[in-house]
N, CA, C and O atoms as a GROMACS GRO file, in nm:
protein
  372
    1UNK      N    1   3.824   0.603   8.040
    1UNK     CA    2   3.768   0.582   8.172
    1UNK      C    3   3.644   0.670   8.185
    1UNK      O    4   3.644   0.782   8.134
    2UNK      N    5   3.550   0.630   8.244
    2UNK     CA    6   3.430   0.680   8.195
    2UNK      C    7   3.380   0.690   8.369
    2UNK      O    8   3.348   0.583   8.420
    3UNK      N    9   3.373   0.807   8.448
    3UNK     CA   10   3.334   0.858   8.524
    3UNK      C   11   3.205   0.932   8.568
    3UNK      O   12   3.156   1.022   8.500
    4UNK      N   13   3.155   0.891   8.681
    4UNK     CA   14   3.008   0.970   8.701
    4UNK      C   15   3.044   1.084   8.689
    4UNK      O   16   3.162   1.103   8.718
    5UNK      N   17   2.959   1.212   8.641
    5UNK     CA   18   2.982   1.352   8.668
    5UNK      C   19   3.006   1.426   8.828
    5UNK      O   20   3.070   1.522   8.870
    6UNK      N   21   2.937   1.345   8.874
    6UNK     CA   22   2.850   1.371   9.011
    6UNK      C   23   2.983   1.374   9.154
    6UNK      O   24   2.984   1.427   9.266
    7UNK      N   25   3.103   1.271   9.061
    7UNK     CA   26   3.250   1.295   9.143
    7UNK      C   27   3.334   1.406   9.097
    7UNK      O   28   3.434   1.418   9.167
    8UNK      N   29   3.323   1.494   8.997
    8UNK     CA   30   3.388   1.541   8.967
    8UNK      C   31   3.449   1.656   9.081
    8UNK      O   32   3.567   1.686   9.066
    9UNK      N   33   3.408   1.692   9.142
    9UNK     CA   34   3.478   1.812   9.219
    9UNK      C   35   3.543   1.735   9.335
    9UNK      O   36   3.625   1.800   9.400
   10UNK      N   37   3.516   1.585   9.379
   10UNK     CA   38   3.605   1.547   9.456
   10UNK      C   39   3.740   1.476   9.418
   10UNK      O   40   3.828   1.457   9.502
   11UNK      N   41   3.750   1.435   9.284
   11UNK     CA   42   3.849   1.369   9.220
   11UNK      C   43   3.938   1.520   9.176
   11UNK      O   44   4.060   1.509   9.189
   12UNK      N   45   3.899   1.626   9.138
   12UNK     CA   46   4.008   1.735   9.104
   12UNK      C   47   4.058   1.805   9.253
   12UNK      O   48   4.164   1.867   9.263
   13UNK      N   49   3.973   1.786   9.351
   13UNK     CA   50   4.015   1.882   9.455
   13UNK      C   51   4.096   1.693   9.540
   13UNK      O   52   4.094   1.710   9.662
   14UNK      N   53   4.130   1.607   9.522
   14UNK     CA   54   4.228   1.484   9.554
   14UNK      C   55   4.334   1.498   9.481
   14UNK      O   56   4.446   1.512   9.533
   15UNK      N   57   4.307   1.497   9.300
   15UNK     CA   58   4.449   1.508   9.251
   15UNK      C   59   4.502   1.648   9.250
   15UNK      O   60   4.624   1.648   9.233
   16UNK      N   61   4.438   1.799   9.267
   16UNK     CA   62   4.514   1.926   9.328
   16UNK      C   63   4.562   1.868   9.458
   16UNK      O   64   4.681   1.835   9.466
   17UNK      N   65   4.502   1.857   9.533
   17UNK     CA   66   4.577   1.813   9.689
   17UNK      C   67   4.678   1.771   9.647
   17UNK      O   68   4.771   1.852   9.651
   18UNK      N   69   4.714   1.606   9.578
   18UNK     CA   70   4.756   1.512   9.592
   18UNK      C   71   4.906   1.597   9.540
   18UNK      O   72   4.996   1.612   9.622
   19UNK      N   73   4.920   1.654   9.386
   19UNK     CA   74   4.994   1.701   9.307
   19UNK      C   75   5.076   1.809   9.396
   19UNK      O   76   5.198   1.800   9.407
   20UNK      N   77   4.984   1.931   9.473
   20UNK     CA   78   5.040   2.059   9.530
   20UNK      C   79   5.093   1.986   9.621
   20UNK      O   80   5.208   1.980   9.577
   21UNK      N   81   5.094   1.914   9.737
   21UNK     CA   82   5.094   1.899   9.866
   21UNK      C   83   5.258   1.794   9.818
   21UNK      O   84   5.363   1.827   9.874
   22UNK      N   85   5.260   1.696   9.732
   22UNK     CA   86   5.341   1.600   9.718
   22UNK      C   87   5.477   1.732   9.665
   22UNK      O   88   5.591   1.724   9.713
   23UNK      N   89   5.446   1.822   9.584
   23UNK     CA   90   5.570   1.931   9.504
   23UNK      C   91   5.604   1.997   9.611
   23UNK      O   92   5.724   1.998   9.634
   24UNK      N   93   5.531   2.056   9.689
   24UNK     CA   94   5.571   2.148   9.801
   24UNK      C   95   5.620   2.099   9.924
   24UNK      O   96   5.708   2.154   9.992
   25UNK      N   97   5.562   1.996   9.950
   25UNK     CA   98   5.616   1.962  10.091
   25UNK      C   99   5.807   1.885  10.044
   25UNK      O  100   5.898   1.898  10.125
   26UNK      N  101   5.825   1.832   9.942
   26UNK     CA  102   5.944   1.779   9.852
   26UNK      C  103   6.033   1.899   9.852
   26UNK      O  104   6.153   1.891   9.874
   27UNK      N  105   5.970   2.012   9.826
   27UNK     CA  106   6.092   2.142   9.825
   27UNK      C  107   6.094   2.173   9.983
   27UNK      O  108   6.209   2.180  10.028
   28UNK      N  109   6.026   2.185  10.044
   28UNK     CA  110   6.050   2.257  10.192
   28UNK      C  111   6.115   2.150  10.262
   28UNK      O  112   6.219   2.184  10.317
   29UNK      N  113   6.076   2.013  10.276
   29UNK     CA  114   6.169   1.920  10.327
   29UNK      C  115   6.322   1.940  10.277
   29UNK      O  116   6.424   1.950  10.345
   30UNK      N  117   6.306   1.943  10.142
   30UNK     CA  118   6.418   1.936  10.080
   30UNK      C  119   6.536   2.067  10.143
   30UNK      O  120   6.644   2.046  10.198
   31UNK      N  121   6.473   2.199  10.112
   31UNK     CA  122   6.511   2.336  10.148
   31UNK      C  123   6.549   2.314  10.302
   31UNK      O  124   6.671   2.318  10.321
   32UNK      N  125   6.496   2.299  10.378
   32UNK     CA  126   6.483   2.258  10.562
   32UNK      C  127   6.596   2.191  10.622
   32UNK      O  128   6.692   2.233  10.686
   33UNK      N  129   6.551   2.041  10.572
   33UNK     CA  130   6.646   1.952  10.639
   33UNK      C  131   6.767   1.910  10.504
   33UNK      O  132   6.881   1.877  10.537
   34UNK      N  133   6.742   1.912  10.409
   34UNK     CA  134   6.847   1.858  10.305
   34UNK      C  135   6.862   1.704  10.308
   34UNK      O  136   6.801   1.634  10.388
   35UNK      N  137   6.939   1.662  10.224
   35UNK     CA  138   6.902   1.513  10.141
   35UNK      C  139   6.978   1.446  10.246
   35UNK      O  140   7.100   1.456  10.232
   36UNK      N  141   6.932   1.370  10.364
   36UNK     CA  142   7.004   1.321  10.456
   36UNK      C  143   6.944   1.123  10.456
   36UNK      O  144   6.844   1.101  10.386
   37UNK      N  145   6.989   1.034  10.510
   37UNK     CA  146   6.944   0.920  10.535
   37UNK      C  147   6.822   0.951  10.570
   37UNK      O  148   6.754   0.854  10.537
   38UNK      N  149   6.737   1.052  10.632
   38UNK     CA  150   6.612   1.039  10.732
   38UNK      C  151   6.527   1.129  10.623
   38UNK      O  152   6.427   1.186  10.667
   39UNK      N  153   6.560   1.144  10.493
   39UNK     CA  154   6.495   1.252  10.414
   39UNK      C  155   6.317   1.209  10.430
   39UNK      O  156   6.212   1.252  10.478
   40UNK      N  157   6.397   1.047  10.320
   40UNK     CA  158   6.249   0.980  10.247
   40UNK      C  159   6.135   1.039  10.354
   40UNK      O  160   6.046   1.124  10.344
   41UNK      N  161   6.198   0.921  10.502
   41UNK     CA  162   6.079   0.901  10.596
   41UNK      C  163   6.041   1.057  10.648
   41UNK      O  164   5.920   1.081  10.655
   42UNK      N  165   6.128   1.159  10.684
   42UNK     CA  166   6.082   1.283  10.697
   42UNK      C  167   6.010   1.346  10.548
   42UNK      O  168   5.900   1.393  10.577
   43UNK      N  169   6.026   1.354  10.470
   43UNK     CA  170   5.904   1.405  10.353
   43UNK      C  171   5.769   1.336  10.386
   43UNK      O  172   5.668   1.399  10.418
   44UNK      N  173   5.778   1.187  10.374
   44UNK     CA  174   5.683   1.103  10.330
   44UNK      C  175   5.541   1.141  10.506
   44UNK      O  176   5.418   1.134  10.504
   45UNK      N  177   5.621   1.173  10.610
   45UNK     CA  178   5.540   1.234  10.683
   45UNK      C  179   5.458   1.334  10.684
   45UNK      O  180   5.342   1.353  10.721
   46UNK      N  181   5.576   1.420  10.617
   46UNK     CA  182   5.528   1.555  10.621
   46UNK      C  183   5.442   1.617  10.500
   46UNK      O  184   5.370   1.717  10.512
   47UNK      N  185   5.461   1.537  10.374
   47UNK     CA  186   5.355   1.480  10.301
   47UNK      C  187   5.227   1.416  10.326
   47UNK      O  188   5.122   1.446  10.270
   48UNK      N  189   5.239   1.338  10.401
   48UNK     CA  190   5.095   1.288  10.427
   48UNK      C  191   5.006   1.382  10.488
   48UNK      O  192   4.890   1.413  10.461
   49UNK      N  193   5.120   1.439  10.616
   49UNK     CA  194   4.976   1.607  10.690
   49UNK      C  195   4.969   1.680  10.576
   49UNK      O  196   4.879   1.763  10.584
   50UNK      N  197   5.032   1.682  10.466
   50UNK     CA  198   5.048   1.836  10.409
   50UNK      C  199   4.901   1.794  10.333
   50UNK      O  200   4.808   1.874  10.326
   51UNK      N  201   4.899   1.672  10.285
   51UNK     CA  202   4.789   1.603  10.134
   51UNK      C  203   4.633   1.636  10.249
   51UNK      O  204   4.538   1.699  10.203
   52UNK      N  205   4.633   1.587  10.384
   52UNK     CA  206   4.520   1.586  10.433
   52UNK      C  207   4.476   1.757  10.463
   52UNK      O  208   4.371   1.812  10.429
   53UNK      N  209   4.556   1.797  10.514
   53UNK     CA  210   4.518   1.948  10.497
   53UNK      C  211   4.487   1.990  10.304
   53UNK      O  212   4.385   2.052  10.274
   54UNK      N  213   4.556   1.959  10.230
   54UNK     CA  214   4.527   2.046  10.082
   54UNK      C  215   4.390   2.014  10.035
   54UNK      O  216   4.310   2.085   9.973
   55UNK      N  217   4.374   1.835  10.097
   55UNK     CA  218   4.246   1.781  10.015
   55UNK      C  219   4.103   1.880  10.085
   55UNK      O  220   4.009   1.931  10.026
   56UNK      N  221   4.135   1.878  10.224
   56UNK     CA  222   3.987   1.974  10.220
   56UNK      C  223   4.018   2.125  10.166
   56UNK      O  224   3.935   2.194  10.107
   57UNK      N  225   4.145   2.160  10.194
   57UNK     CA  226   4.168   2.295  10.126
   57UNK      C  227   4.083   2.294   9.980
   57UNK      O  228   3.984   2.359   9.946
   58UNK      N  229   4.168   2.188   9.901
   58UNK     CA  230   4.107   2.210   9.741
   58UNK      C  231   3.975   2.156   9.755
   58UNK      O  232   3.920   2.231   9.675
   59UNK      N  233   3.860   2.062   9.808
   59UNK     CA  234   3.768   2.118   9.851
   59UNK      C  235   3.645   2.232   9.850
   59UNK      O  236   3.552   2.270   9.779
   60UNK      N  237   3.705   2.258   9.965
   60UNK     CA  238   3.579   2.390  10.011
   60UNK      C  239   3.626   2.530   9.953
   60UNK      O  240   3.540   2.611   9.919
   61UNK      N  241   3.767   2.561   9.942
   61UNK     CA  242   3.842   2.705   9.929
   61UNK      C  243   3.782   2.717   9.786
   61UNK      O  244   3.759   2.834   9.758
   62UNK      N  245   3.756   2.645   9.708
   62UNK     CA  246   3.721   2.708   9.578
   62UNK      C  247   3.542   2.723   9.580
   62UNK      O  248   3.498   2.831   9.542
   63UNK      N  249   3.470   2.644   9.613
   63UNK     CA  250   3.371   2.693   9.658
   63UNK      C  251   3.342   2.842   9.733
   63UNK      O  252   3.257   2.919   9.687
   64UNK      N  253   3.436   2.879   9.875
   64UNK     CA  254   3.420   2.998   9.888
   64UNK      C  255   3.483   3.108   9.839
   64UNK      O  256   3.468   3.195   9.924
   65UNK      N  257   3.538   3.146   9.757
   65UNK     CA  258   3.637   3.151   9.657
   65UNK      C  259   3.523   3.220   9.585
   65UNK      O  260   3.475   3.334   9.590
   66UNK      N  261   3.498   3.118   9.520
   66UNK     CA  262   3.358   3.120   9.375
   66UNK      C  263   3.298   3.219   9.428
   66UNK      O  264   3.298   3.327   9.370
   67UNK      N  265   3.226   3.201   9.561
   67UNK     CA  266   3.108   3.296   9.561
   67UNK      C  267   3.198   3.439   9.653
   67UNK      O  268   3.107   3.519   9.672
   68UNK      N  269   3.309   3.492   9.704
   68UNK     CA  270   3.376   3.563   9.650
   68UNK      C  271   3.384   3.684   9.564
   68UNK      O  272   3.388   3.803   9.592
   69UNK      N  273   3.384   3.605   9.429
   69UNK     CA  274   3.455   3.637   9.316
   69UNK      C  275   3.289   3.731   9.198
   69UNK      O  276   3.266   3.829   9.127
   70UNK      N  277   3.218   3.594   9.261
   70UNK     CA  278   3.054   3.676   9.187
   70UNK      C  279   3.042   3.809   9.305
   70UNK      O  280   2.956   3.889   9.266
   71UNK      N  281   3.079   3.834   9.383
   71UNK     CA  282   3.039   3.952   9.407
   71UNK      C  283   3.135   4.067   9.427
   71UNK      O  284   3.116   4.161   9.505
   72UNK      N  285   3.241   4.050   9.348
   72UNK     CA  286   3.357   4.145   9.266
   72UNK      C  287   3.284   4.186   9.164
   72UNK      O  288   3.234   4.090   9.106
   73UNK      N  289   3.250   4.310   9.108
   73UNK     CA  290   3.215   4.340   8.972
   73UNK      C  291   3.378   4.392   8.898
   73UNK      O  292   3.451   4.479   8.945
   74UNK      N  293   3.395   4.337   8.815
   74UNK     CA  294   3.526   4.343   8.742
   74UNK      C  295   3.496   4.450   8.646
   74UNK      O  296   3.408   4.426   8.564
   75UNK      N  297   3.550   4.552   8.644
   75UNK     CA  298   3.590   4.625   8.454
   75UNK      C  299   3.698   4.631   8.406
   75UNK      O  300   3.805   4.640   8.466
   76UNK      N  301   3.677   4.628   8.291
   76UNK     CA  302   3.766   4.671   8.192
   76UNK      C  303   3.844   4.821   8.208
   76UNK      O  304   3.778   4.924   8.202
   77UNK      N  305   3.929   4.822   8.219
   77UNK     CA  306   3.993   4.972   8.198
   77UNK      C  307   3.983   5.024   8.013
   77UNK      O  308   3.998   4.969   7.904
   78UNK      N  309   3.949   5.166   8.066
   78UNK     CA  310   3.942   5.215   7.932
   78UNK      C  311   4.071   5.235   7.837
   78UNK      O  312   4.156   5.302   7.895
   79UNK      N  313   4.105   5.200   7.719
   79UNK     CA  314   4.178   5.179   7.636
   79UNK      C  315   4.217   5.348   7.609
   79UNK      O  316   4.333   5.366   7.571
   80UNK      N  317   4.164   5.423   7.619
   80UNK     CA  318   4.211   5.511   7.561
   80UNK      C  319   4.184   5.642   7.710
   80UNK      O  320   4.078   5.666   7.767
   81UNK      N  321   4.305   5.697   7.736
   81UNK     CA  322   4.322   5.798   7.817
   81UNK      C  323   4.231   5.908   7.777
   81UNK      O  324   4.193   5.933   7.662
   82UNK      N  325   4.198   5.979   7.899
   82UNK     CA  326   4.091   6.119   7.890
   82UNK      C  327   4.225   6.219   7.860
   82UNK      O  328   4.193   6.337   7.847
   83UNK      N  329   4.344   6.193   7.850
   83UNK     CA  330   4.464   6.301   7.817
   83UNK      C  331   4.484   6.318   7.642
   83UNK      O  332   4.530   6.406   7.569
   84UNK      N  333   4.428   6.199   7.624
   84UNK     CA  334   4.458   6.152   7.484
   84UNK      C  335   4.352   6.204   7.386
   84UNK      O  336   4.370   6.234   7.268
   85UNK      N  337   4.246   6.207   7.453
   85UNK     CA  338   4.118   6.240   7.395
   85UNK      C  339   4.176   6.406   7.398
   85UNK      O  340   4.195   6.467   7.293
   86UNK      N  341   4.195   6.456   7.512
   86UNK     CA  342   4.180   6.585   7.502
   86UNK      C  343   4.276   6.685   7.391
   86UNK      O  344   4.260   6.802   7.355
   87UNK      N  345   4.407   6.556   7.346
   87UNK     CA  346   4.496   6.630   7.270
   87UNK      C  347   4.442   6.581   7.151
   87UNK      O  348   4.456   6.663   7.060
   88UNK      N  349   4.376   6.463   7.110
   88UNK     CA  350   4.309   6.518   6.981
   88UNK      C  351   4.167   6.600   6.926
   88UNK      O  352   4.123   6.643   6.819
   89UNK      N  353   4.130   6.594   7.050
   89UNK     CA  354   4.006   6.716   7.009
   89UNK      C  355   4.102   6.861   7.018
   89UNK      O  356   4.033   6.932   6.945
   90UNK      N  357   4.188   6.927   7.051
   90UNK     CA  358   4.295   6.996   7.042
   90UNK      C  359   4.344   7.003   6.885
   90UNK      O  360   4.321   7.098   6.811
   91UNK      N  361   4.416   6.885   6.850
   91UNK     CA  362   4.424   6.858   6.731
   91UNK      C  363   4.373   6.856   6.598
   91UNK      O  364   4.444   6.883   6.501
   92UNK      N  365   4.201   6.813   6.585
   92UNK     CA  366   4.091   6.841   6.543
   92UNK      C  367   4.042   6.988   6.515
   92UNK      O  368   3.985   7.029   6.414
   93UNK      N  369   4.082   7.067   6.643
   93UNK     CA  370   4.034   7.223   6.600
   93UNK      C  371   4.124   7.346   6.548
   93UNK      O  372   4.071   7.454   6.521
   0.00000   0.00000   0.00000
């Protein structure tokens, strides 16, 4: 299947919606009310608000997210302790 590029961030932020919103709202219905005659039609509701809220969630949240994240400067922690250093220069003399 051979797709414009140009959809790409709306087809992953539909099938995240589609995927998160369909697993989660299935356990909390499930957890909530339990497997009763009125399950289906109570999920399948509460699924549908859950998908329209996730789809703009997945959306825009990673966009603001992104820019976020560029203005975290991340390091590395140093591998080797200043305690460690000091017992082998100790060691050394």
């Amino acid at each position: 299947m051979n797709i414009n590029v140009k959809y790409r961030n709306i087809i992953f932020a539909f099938l995240m919606a589609f995927s998160m919103s369909f697993f989660i709202s299935f356990i909390l219905v499930s957890i909530n009310r339990g497997y009763d005659h009125i399950f289906l039609s109570t999920w399948l509701k509460t699924w549908s608000q859950a998908f329209i809220c996730a789809f703009f969630g997945a959306y825009f949240f990673p966009r603001v997210i992104q820019q976020i994240m560029r203005r975290i400067n991340f390091v590395e922690k140093p591998h080797v302790i200043e305690k460690d250093l000091l017992m082998k220069k100790e060691d050394n003399s």
